[in-house]
C-alpha positions in Angstrom: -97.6 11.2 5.4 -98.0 9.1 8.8 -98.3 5.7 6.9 -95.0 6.8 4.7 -93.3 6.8 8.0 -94.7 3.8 9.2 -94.6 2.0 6.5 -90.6 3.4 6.1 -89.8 2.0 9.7 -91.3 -1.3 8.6 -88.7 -1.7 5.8 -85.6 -0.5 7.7 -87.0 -3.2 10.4 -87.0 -5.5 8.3 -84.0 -5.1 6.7 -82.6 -5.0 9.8 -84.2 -8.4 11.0 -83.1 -10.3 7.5 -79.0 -9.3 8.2 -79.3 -10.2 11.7 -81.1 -13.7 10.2 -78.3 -14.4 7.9 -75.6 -13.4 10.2 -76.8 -16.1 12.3 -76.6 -18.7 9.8 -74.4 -21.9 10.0 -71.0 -22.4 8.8 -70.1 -25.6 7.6 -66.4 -26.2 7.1 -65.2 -28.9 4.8 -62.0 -30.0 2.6 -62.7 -29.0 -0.9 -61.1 -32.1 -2.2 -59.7 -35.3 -1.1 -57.7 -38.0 -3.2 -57.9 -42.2 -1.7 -57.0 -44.8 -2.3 -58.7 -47.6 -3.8 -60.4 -50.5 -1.5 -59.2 -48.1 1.5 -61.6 -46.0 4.0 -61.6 -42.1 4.1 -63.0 -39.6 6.8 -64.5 -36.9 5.2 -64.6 -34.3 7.3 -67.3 -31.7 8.0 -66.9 -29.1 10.9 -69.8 -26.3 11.7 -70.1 -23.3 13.7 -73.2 -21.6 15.0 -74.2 -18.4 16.2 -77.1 -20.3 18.4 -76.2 -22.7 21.1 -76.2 -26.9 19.7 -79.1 -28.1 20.7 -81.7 -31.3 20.8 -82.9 -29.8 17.0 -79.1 -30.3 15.3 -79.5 -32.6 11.9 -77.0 -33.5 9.6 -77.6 -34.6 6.1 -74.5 -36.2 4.1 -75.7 -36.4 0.1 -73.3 -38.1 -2.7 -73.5 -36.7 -6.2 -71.7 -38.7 -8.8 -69.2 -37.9 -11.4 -71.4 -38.8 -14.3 -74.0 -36.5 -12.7 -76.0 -39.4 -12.0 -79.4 -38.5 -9.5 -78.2 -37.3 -5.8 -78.0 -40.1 -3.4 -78.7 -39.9 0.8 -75.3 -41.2 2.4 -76.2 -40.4 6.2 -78.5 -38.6 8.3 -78.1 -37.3 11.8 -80.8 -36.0 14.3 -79.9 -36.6 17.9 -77.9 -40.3 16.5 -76.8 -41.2 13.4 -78.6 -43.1 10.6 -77.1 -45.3 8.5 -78.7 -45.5 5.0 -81.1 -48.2 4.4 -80.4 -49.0 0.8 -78.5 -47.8 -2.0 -74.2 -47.8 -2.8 -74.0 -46.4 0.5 -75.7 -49.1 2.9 -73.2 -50.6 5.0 -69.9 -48.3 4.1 -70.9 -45.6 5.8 -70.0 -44.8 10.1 -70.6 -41.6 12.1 -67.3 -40.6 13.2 -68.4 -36.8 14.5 -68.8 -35.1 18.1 -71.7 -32.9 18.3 -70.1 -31.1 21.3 -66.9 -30.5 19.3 -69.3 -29.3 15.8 -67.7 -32.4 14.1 -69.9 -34.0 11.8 -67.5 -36.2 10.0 -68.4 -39.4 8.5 -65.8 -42.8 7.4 -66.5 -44.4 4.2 -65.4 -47.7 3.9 -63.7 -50.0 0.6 -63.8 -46.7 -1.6 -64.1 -47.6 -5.5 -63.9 -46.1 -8.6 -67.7 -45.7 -8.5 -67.6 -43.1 -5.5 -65.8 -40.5 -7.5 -68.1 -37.7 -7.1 -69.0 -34.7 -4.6 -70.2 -35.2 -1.4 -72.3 -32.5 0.3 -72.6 -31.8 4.1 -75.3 -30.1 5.1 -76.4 -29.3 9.0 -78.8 -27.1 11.0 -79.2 -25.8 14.0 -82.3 -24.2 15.0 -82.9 -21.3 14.7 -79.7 -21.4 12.6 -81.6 -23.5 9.8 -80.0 -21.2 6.6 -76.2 -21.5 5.5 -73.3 -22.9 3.5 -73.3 -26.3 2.3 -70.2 -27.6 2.6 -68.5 -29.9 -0.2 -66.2 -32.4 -0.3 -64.9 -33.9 -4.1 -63.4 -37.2 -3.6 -61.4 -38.9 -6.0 -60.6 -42.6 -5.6 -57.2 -43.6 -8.4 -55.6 -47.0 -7.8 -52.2 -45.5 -6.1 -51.2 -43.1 -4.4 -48.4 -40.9 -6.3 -45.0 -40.3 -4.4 -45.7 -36.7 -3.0 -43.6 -34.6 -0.7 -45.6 -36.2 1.7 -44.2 -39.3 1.6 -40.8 -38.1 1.4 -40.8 -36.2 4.4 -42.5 -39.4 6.1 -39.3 -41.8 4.4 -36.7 -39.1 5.8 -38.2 -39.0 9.1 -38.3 -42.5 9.3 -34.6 -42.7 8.4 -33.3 -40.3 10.4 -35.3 -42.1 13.4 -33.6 -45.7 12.5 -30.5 -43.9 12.1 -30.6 -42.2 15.4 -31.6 -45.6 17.2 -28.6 -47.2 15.5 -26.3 -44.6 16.8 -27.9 -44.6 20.1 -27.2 -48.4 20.3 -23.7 -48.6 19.3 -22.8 -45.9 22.1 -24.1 -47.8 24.4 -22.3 -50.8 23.2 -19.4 -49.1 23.2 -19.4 -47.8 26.5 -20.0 -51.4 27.9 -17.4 -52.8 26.1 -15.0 -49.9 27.3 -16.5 -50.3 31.2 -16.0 -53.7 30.7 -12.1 -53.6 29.5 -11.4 -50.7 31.9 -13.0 -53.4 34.5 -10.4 -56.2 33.3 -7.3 -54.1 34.0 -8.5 -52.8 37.0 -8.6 -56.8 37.8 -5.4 -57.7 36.2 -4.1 -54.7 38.0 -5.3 -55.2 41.3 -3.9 -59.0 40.8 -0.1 -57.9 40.0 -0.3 -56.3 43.2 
């Protein structure tokens, strides 16, 4: 009966141990989706959070997986300064554009084409923290950019803003051109007298 009990505390122990473990996994925050433009650069962005302190041990892995579910391919690696890749569709495209002390781990591809459709996986750890999510990022690249609500609400602000500078200029104008009449009676006046 003594080993049951032992052997009893072991597993609640243990069980105990493995949620603690997993409760201190990392987190690793991404867009789920982002839509570029052709021949333009994109930051994809990758936050993280921690239950254990960032420390000298932090290493980032950015992977690419293609639309036509071609073979995964290394984009960029981070432990204690970024890597650029060595080779491959990647090699010179690619810049660290993350702080470690703000859990940014974002990276800026550069002259996106058709070819880099695909999903691109973030993956970092922390020791201990060395289990968690893998964040993903789906990037499609189209040739324009459709006319969203977006870019309306950037037009109107921009017309409203020219608009208000046009109105703030012809005040101002006006009110010379008023100082400066009110200025020539005061002359003619003050000559009649």
């Amino acid at each position: 009966m003594r080993g049951r009990t032992w052997l009893g505390a072991a597993l609640v122990l243990g069980a105990q141990l493995r949620a603690l473990w997993l409760a201190a996994a990392v987190e690793v925050h991404t867009a789920k989706e982002v839509v570029a433009v052709n021949g333009t650069n994109q930051r994809l962005k990758c936050t993280f959070s921690s239950s254990s302190p960032v420390g000298q041990q932090l290493s980032v892995s950015w992977n690419f997986q293609p639309e036509d579910l071609g073979s995964h391919e290394p984009v960029f690696y981070y432990l204690k300064e970024p890597y650029k890749p060595p080779s491959g569709r990647f090699k010179d495209r690619v810049t660290w554009d993350g702080n470690i002390e703000r859990n940014d781990v974002s990276i800026i591809i550069w002259n996106l084409q058709p070819s880099d459709n695909g999903t691109f996986t973030c993956q970092v750890t922390n020791w201990p923290d060395v289990y968690g999510t893998i964040g993903e990022v789906r990037l499609r690249v189209v040739q324009k950019v459709n006319f969203s609500e977006i870019h309306f609400l950037a037009v109107a602000i921009g017309s409203a803003s020219v608009l208000m500078i046009i109105v703030v200029t012809a005040v101002v104008i006006c009110r010379r051109h008023r100082r400066k009449a009110r200025d020539k009676r005061l002359e003619v006046a003050d000559t009649e007298w």
